[in-house]
C-alpha positions as CSV (number, residue, x, y, z in Angstrom):
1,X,102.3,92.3,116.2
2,X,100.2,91.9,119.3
3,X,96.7,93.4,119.3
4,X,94.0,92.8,122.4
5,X,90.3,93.4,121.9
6,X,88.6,94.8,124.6
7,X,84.7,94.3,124.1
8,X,82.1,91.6,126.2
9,X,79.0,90.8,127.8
10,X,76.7,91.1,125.1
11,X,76.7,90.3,121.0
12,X,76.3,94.1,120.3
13,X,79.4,94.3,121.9
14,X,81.2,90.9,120.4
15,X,80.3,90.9,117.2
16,X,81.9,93.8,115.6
17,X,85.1,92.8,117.7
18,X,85.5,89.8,115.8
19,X,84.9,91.2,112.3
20,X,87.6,93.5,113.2
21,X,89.7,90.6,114.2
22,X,89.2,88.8,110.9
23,X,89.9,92.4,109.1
24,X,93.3,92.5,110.9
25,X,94.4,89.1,110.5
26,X,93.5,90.0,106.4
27,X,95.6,92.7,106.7
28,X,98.8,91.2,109.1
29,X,98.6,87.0,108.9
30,X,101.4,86.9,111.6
31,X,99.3,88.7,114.4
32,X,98.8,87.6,117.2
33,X,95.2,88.7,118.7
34,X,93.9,88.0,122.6
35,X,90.6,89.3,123.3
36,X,89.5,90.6,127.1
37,X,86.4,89.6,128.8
38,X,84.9,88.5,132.1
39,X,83.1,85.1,132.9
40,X,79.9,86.4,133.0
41,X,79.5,87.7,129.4
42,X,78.9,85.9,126.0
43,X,82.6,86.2,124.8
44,X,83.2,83.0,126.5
45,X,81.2,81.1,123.5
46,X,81.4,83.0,121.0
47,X,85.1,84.1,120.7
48,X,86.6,80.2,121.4
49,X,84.2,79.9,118.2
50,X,85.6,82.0,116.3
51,X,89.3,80.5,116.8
52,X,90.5,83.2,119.0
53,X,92.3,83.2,122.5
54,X,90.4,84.4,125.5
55,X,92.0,85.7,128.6
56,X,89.5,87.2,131.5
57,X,89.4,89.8,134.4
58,X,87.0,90.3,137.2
59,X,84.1,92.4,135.6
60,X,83.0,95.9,137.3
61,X,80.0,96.5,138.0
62,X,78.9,99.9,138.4
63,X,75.1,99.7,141.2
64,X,72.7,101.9,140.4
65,X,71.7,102.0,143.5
66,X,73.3,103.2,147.1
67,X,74.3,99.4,148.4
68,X,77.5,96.9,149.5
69,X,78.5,96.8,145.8
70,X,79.3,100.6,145.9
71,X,82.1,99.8,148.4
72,X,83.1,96.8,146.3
73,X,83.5,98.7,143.0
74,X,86.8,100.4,143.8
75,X,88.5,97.3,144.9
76,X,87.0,95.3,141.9
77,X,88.1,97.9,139.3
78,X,91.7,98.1,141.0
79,X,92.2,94.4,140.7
80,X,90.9,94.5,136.9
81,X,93.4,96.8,136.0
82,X,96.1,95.0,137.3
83,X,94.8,91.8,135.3
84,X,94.5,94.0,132.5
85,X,98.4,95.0,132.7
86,X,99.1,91.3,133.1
87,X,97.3,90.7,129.6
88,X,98.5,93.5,127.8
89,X,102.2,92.7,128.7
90,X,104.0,92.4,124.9
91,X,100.9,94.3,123.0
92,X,101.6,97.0,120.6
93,X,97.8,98.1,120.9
94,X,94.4,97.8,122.6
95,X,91.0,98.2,120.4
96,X,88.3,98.6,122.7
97,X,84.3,98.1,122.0
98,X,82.4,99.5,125.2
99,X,80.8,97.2,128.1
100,X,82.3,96.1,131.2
101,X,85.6,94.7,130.3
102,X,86.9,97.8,128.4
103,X,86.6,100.9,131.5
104,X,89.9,98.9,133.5
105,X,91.4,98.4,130.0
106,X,91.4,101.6,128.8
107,X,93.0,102.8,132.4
108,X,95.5,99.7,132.4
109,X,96.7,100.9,128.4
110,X,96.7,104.2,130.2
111,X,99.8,103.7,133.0
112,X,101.7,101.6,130.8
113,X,101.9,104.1,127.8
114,X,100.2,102.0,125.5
115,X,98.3,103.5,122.3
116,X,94.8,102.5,122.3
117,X,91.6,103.1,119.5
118,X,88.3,103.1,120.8
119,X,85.1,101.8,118.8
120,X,82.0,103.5,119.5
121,X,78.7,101.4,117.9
122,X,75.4,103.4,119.5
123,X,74.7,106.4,118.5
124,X,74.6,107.3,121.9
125,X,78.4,106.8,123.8
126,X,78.4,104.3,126.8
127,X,80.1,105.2,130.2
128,X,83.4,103.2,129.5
129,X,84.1,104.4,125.8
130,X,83.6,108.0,126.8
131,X,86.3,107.4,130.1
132,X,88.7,106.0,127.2
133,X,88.1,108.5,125.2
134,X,89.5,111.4,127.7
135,X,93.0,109.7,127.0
136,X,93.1,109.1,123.0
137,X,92.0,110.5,120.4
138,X,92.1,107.6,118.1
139,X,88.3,107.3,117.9
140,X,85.7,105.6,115.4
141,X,82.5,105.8,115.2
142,X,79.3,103.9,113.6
143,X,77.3,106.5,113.1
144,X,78.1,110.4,113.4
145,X,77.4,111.5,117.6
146,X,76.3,115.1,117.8
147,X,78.5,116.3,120.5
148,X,80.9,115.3,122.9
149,X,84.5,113.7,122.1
150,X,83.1,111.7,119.8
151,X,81.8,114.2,117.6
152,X,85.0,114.1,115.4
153,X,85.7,110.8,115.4
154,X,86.3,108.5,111.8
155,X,83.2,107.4,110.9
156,X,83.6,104.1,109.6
157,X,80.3,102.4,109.9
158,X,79.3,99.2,112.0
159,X,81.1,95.9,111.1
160,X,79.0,93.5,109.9
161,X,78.8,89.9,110.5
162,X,80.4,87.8,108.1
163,X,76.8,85.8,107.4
164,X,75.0,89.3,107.3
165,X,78.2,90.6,104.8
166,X,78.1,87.7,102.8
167,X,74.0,87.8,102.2
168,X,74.5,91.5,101.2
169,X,77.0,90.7,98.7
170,X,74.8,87.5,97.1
171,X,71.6,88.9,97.4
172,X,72.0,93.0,95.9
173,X,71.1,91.0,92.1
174,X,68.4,90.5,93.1
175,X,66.5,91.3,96.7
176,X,62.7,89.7,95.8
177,X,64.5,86.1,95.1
178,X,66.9,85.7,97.8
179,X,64.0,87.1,100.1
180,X,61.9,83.6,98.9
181,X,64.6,81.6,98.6
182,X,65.3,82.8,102.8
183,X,61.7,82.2,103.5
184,X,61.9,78.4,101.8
185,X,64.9,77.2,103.5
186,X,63.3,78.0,106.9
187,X,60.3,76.1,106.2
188,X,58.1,79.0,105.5
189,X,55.1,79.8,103.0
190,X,56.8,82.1,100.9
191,X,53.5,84.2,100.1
192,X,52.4,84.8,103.4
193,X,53.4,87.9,105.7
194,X,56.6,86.5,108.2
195,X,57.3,88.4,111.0
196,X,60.6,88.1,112.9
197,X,61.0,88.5,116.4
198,X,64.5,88.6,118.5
199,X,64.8,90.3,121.6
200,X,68.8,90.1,121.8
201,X,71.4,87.6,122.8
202,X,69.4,86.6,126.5
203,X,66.0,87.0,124.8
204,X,63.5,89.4,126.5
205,X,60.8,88.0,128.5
206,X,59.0,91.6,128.0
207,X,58.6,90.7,124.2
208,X,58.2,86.9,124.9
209,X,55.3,87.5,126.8
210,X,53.5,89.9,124.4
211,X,54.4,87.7,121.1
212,X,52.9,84.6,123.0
213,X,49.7,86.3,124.0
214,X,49.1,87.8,120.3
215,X,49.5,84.3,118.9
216,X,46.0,83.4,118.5
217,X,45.4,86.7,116.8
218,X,48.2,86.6,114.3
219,X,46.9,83.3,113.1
220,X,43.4,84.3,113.0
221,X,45.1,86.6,110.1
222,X,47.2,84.0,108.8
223,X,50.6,85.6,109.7
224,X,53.8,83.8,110.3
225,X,56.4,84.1,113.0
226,X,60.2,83.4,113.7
227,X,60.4,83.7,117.3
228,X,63.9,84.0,119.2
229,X,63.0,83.4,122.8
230,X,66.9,83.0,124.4
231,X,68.4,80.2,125.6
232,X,67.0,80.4,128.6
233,X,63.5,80.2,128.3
234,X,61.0,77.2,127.5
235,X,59.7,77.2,124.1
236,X,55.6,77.1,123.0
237,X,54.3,74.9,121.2
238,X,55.8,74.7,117.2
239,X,52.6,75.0,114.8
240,X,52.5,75.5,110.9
241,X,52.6,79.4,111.2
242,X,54.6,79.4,114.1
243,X,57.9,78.5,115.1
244,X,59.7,79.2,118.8
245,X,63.4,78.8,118.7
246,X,65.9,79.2,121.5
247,X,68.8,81.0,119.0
248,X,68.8,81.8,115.3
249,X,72.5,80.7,114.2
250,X,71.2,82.2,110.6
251,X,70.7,85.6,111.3
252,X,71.1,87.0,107.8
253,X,69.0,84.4,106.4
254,X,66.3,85.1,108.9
255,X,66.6,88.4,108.4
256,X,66.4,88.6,104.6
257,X,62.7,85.6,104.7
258,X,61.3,88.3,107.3
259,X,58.5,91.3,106.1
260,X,58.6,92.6,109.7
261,X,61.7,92.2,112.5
262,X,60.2,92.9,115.8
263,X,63.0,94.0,118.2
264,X,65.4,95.6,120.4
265,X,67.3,98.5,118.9
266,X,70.6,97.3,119.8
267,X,73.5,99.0,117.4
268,X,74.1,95.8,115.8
269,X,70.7,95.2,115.0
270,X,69.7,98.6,113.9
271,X,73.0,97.8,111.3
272,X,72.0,94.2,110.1
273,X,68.2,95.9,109.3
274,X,69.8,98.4,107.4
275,X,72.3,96.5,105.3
276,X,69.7,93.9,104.4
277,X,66.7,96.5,103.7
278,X,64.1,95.4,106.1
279,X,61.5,97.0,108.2
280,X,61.4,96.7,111.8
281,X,59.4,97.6,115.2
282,X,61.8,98.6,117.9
283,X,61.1,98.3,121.4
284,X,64.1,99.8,123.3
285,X,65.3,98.6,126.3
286,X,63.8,100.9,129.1
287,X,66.8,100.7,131.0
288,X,70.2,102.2,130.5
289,X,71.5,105.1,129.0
290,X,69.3,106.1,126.2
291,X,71.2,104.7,123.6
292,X,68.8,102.0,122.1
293,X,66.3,104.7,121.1
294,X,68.7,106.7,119.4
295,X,70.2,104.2,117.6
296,X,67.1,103.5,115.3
297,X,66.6,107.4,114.3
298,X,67.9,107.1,111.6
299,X,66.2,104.3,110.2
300,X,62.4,105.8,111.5
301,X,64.0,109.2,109.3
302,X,64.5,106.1,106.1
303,X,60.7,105.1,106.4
304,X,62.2,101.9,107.9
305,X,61.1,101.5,110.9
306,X,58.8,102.6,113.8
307,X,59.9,102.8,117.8
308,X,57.3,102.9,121.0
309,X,58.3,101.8,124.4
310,X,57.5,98.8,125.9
311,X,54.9,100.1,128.4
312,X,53.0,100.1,124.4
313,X,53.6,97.0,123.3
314,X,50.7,94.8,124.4
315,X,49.1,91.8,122.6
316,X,46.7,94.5,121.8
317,X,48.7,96.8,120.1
318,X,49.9,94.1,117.9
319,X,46.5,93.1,116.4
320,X,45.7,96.8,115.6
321,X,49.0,97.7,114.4
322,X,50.5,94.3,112.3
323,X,48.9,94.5,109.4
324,X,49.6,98.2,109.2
325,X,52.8,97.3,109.8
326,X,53.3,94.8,107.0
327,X,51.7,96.6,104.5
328,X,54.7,100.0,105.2
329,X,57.3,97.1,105.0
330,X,55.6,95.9,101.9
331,X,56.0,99.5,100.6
332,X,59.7,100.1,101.8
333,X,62.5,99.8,99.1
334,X,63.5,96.0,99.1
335,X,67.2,97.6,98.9
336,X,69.6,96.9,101.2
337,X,72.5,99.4,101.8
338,X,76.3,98.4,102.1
339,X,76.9,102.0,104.0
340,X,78.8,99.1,106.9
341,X,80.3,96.6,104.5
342,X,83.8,98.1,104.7
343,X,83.9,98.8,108.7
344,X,85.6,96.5,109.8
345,X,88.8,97.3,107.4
346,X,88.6,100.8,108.4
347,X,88.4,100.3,111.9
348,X,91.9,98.0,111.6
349,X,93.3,100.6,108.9
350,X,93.2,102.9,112.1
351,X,94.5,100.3,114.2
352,X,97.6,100.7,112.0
353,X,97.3,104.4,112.2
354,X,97.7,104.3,115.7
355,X,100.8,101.8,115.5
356,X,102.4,104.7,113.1
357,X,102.5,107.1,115.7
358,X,99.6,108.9,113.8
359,X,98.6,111.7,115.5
360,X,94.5,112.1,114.3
């Protein structure tokens, strides 16, 4: 069997592919999976990583604005297509994720008859996941979406990452020890406040800026931070409350030391809060589609977490809104919820839906 994986450009988009990747070579040992991407998105580390094959087409890019690259588009999506076709010569089925790679996917699965499932992780639907979804009806869903083809989808949940998974599984005995234990290993005082702050795979110079301006204040109250800057950007100065790192490999362990995450409200980090019962301060993006703010609704509803835009989150802000802050997380269940641990095998159960002929 011959499975391709549509889903790049950003971990939100990555991540839950290859959990479902691991879930179907659980389920069929002999598959053989190739995931799509272009060069310009984070598959190209993270899936050779992972021990999976790569193969890439020219990415679309769809302007926002009237300009050369609305004449380009066309062409560009024509000649994804037909590398898509090339690639999914010999499959039996194409999953696809959302972002760039999966619109000329979905249209290449399309004029060669081939049965696809679509993935949808924001509560919100992106552009190329609602296209796919005019031509299948094999559909998943994180969490339920109000209206639209999606509205009837399987709701299977977001799948985890195997570090988040695992930290679920080894720390529901007991949440107040594995919290300390996290807060140890990375060199933290385990009875101060920790905050942790990631603004997404690039980092986010928006929340860079404000974090490093509110540092004086946030020691002034004794209050540590975990800072995630991207690889991209130069790093402060380390001190003993505070520690600037370009990328956290240890997610779940950062996760599970930290009293407050400060972050965007990407799906997969709106599902890795949840799982391991944390408290967060989500800034959505302030471009796109919406979906960032939606996709934390349901943890605001929890008494989990709290959103404002980012024309609100100044250095000023912080200092009259942190401790505040801390002391809701301190009085959030230290629960974490396993609603996603089983996603990723239901999202390759349907895959194998789909290969039946099923007609859902």
């Amino acid at each position: 069997m011959k499975v391709v994986l549509a889903g790049g450009g950003t971990a939100g988009h990555i991540q839950p592919a290859l959990s479902v990747a691991q879930a179907i070579m659980q389920n069929h040992p002999d598959a053989q999976l190739l995931f799509l991407g272009t060069s310009a998105g984070l598959e190209n580390r993270l899936v050779p990583e992972a021990g999976f094959e790569l193969a890439l087409i020219t990415k679309v890019s769809l302007p926002r604005k009237l300009s050369m690259a609305v004449v380009k588009a066309p062409f560009q999506l024509i000649k994804s297509i037909r590398q898509s076709r090339k690639h999914l010569q010999g499959a039996d089925v194409l999953i696809g994720f959302g972002g760039y790679v999966c619109a000329p996917a979905y249209l290449a699965a399309v004029s060669m008859g081939l049965p696809f499932v679509i993935h949808e992780a924001n509560a919100k639907p992106g552009v190329a996941n609602r296209l796919g979804a005019l031509f299948t009806k094999k559909l998943a869903v994180a969490t339920p979406v109000a209206k639209g083809r999606f509205s009837s989808a399987l709701l299977t949940g977001l799948p985890l990452r195997d570090d988040v998974q695992k930290a679920l599984v080894t720390s529901r005995s007991d949440w107040a020890a594995a919290r300390r234990k996290a807060k140890l290993s990375l060199g933290f005082d385990p009875d101060l406040g920790l905050i942790l702050i990631v603004g997404g795979s690039q980092g986010s110079v928006a929340l860079n800026t404000t974090v490093t301006q509110s540092l004086a204040s946030l020691a002034a109250k004794r209050i540590q931070l975990l800072h995630s800057l991207g690889n991209s950007n130069q790093l402060p100065a380390t001190t003993d409350l505070y520690k600037p790192v370009a990328y956290i490999s240890e997610m779940a362990t950062a996760y599970l030391a930290a009293d407050l995450i400060i972050a965007r409200s990407g799906a997969v980090t709106c599902s890795e809060v949840n799982a391991l019962g944390r408290y967060a301060l989500f800034i959505p993006l302030p471009i796109g589609n919406g979906e960032q703010e939606v996709n934390a609704e349901f943890l605001v509803e929890q008494g989990r977490a709290e959103i404002i835009p980012q024309s609100l989150f100044t250095s000023q802000w912080v200092g009259a809104n942190v401790e505040r802050l801390l002391a809701s997380s301190a009085k959030a269940s230290p629960q974490g919820s396993d609603v996603d641990a089983d996603a990723a095998m239901k999202i390759s159960n349907l895959i194998d839906f789909a290969l039946s002929g099923g007609s859902r």
